[in-house]
C-alpha positions as CSV (number, residue, x, y, z in Angstrom):
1,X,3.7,17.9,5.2
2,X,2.1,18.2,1.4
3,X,-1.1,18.0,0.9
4,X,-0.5,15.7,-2.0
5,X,1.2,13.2,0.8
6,X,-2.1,13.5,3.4
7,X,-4.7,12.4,0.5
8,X,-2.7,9.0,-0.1
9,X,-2.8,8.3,3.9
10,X,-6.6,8.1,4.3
11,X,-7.5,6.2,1.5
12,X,-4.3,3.7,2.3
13,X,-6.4,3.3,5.9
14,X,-9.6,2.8,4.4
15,X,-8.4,0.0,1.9
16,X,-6.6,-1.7,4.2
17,X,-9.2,-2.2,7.2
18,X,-11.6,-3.1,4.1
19,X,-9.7,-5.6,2.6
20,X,-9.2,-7.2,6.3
21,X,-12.7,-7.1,7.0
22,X,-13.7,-8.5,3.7
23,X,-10.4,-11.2,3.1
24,X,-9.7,-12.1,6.8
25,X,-11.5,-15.0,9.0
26,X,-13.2,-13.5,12.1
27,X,-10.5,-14.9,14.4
28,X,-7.4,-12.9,12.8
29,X,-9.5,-9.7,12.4
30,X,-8.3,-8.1,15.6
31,X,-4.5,-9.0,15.0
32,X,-4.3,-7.9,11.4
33,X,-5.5,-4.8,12.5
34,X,-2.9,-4.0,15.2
35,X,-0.5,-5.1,12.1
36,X,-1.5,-2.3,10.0
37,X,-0.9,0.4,12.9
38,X,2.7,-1.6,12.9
39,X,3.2,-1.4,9.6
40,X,2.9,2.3,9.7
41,X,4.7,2.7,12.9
42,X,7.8,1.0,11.5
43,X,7.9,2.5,8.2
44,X,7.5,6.0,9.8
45,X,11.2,4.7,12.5
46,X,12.6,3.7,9.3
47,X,12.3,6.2,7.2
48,X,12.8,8.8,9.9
49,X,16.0,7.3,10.8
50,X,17.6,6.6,7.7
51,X,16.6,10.1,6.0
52,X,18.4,11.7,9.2
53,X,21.2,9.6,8.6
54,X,21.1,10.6,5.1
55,X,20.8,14.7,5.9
56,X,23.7,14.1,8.5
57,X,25.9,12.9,6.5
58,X,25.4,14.4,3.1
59,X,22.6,17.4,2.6
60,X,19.0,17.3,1.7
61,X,19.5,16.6,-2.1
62,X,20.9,13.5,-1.0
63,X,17.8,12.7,1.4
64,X,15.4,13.5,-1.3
65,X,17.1,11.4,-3.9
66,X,17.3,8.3,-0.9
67,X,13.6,8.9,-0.8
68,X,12.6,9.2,-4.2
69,X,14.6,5.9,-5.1
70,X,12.8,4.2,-1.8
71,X,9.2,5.0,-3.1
72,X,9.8,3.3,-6.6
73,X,11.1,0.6,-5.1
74,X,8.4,0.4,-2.4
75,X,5.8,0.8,-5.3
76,X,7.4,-2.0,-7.5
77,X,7.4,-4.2,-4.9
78,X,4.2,-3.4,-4.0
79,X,2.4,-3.3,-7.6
80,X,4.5,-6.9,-7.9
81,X,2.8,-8.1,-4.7
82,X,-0.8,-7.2,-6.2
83,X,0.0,-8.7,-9.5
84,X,0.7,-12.1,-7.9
85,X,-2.1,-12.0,-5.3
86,X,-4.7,-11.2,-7.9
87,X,-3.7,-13.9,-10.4
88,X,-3.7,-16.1,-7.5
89,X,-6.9,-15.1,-6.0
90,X,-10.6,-16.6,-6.6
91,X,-12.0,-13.4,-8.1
92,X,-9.1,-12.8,-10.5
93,X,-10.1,-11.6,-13.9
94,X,-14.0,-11.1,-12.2
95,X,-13.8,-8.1,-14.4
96,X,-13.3,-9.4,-17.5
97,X,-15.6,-12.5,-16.8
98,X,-18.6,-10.6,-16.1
99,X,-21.1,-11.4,-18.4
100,X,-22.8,-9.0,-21.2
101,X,-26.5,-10.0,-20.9
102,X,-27.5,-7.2,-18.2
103,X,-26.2,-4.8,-20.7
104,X,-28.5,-3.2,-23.4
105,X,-27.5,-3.9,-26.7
106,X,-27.1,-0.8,-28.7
């Protein structure tokens, strides 16, 4: 496996138990986290089985295109889901509504 893949996986982890710890009610803490080693679980069958099904009936350019088109996709959809969760969250725009008084003026 890349290197450049590995570095993605860790910070992916960290994020996501974060973001359940911070966002989630104590109750649903456990079961969210079980989801997350799901989620990873069926995205690795996935995409194991349909990039074999792609080499077996084609070749590896094929696969690597299937792949390539899969992770845009997966990022649009993803970068999509984040747009709409932050616009709809309580802290949207926290950034840009943080006021300038701490800040020395220059």
């Amino acid at each position: 496996m890349p290197v450049a893949a590995r570095l993605a996986v860790t910070p992916l982890y960290i994020n996501s138990y974060l973001l359940i710890d911070q966002e989630l009610p104590a109750g649903v803490k456990h079961e969210a986290n079980a989801w997350v080693a799901v989620g990873n679980d069926v995205g690795y069958i996935i995409g194991i089985t349909l990039g074999g099904l792609l080499i077996a009936s084609n070749d590896y350019s094929s696969a690597l295109t299937g792949a390539g088109l899969a992770g845009v996709l997966l990022i649009a959809v993803a970068l999509r889901a984040l747009s709409r969760s932050v616009v709809g969250s309580p802290n949207a725009g926290l950034a840009a509504t943080v006021e300038q008084e701490d800040v020395p003026a220059t």
